[in-house]
C-alpha positions in Angstrom: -13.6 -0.8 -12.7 -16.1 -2.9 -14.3 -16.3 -5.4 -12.1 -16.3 -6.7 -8.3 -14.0 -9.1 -7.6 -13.5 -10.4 -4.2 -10.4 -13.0 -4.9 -6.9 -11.4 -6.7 -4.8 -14.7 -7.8 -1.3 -13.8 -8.6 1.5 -15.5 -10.5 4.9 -15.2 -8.7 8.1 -15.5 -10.9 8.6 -12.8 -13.2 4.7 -11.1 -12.6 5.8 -9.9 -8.6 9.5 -11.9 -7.8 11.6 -10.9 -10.7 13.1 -14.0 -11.4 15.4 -12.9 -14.4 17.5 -10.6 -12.5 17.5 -12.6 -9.0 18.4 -16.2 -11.2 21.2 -13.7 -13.0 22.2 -12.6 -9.8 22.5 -16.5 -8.2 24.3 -17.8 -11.3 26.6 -14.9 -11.5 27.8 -15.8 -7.8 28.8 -19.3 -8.6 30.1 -18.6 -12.4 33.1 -17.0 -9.6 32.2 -19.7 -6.9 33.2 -22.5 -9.3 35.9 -20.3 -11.2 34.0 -21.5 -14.5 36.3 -18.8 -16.5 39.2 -21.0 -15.7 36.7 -23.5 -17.5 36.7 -21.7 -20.6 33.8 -20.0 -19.9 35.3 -16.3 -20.6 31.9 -14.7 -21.0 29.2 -14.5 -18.2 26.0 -13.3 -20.3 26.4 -16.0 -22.5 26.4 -18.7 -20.0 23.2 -17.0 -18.4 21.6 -16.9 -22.4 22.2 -20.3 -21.9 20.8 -20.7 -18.8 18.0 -19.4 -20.0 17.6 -21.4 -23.1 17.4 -24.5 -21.5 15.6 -23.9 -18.2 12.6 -22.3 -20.8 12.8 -25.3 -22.6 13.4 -27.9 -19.7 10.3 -26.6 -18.2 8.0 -26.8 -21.3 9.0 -30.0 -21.1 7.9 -30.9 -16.8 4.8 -29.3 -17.3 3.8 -31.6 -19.7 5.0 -34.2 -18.5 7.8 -35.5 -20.1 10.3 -34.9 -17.4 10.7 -35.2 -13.3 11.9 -32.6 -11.2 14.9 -33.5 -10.4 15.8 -34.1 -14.1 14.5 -30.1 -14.6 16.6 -28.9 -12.1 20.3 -30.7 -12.5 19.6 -31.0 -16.7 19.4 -27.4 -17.0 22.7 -26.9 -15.5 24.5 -29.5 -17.5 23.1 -28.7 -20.7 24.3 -25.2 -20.2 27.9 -26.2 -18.8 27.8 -28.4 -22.2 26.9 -25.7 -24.3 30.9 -24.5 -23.2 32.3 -28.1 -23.6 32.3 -28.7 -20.2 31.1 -32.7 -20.3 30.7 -32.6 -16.1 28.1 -34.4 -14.7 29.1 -33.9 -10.5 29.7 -30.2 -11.2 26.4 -29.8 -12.6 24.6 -31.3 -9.5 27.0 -29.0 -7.5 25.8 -26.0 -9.3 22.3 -27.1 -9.6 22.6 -27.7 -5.3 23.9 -24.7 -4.9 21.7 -22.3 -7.0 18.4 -23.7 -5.4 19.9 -22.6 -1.9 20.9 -19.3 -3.1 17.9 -18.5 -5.6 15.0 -18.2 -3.5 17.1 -15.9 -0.6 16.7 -13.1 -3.8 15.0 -10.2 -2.5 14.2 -8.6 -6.0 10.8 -7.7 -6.8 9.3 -6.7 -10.2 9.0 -2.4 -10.1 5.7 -1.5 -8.0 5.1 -4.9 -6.9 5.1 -3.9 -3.1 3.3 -1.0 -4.1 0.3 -2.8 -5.8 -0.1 -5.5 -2.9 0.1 -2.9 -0.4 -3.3 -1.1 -2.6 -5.0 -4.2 -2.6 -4.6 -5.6 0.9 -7.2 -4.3 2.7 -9.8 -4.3 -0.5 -9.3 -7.9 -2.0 -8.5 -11.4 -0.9 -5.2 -12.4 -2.3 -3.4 -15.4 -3.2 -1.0 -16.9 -5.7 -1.1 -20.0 -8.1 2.5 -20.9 -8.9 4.2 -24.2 -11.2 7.2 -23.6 -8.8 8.0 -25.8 -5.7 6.3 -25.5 -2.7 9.5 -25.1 -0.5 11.0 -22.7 -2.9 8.2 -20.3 -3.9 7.4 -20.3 0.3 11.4 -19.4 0.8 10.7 -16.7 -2.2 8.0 -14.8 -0.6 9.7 -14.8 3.0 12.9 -13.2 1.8 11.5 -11.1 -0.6 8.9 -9.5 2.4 5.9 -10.0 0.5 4.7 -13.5 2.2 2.1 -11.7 4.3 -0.3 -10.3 1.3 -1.2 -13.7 0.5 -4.0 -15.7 2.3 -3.1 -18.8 0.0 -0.2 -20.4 -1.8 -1.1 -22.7 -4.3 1.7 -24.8 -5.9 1.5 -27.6 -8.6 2.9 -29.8 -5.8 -0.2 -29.0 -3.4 -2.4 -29.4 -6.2 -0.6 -32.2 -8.2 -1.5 -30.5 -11.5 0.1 -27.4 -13.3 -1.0 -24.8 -15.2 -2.6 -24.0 -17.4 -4.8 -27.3 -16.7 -8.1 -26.8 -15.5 -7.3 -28.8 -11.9 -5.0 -26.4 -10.3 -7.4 -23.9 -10.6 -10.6 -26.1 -9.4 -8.2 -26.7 -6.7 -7.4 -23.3 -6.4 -11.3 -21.5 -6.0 -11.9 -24.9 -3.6 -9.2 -24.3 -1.1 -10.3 -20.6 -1.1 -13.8 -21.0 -1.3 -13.8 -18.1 -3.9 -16.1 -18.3 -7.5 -14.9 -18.0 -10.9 -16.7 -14.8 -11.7 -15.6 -12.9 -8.5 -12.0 -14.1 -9.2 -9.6 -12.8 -11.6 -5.9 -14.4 -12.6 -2.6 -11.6 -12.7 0.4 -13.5 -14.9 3.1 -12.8 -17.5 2.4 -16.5 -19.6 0.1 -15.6 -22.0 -0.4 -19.6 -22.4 -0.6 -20.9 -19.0 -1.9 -17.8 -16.7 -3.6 -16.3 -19.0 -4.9 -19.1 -20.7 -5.5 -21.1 -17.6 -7.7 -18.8 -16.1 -9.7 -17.9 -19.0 -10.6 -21.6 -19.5 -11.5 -21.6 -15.2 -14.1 -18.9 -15.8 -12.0 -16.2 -14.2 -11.2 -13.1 -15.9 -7.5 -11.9 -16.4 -4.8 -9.3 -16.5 -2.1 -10.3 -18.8 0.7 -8.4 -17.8 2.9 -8.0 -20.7 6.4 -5.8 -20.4 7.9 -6.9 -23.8 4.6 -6.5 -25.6 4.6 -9.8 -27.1 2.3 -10.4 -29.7 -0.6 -13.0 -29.2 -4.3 -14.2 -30.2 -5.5 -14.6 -26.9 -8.3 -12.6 -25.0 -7.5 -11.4 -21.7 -9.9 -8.8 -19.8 -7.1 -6.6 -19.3 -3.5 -6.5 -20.6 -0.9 -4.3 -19.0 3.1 -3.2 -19.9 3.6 -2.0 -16.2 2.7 -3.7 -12.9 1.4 -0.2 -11.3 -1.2 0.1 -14.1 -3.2 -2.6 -11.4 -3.7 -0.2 -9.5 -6.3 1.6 -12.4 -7.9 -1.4 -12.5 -8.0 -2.3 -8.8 
């Protein structure tokens, strides 16, 4: 290791709380909740694709700006019903109720996340800058047994700004008293962890599973969570 840091700051969905598999899991329960074959929605993984498609592009869209959170969160669901021809409005509140109860009670961790955070307890401060919802991401950590690694939860919602703009992480170093260049930001988004820290001063570990290509210039880049532990 090159370099002493003091402060770990951690993304949460899909860097330590896998969020693909736990959001597959939720919508999979109320595809047969709501009987959406009888629908004419014959084919699971394609709903979930769609899922997908438009919760990506729904939240492009919040963080900058363009739409509310509640539009985010029952839009995605009726987009995705529409995608099947299914032109319901009330069902997609249902569904969109229903899967933010469910979601966050997901226990499913990214591979060698418990691992790393047990390594680094008792050598770093760390805490985790999150665009999710305060209630939520809180829920997340509880259920999922990894709330007590964290000194720190800092939410766009706390912070009323999202990453990667530069005030979530001012907020961020303020609220934990830690410097930019004893810090270092862990994340999976190339363009808002990676990105956002880089511009804060901090250095990063882009963790990368897919290999993505990219132009960016992160201190360290990883394909597999346990390779922290190397660096850390």
């Amino acid at each position: 290791m090159s370099k002493s840091y003091k402060h770990l700051f951690f993304d949460l969905d899909h860097t330590l709380w896998d969020f693909d598999k736990n959001s597959e899991g939720t919508l999979r329960q109320l595809y047969h909740e709501y009987d959406l074959n009888s629908r004419g929605i014959t084919e699971f993984d394609e709903l979930y694709k769609s899922f997908n498609r438009h919760n990506d592009r729904l939240w492009d869209r919040y963080r900058n700006g363009y739409i509310k959170r509640e539009e985010l969160r029952w839009k995605r669901m009726w987009h995705m019903l529409l995608d099947f021809k299914v032109a319901d409005t009330p069902l997609s509140h249902e569904i969109s109720t229903a899967f933010l109860e469910i979601l966050p009670t997901q226990t499913l961790l990214v591979p060698h996340a418990k691992e790393v955070l047990e390594h680094c307890k008792d050598r770093y401060q760390m805490h985790l800058i999150t665009n999710g919802f305060e209630t939520t991401q809180r829920l997340k950590l509880q259920y999922s047994g990894i709330a007590r690694y964290f000194s720190q939860l800092i939410t766009s919602e706390k912070s009323n700004s999202m990453k990667p703009h530069p005030e979530i992480f001012e907020y961020a170093l303020n609220i934990t008293g830690a410097k930019p260049e004893e810090s270092i930001m862990i994340g999976d988004a190339i363009d808002i962890d990676i990105l956002g820290g880089i511009n804060a001063g901090m250095d990063t570990v882009y963790y990368n599973p897919m290999k993505l290509p990219h132009l960016r210039k992160p201190t360290y880049e990883i394909t597999h969570l346990e390779e922290l532990m190397k660096i850390f």
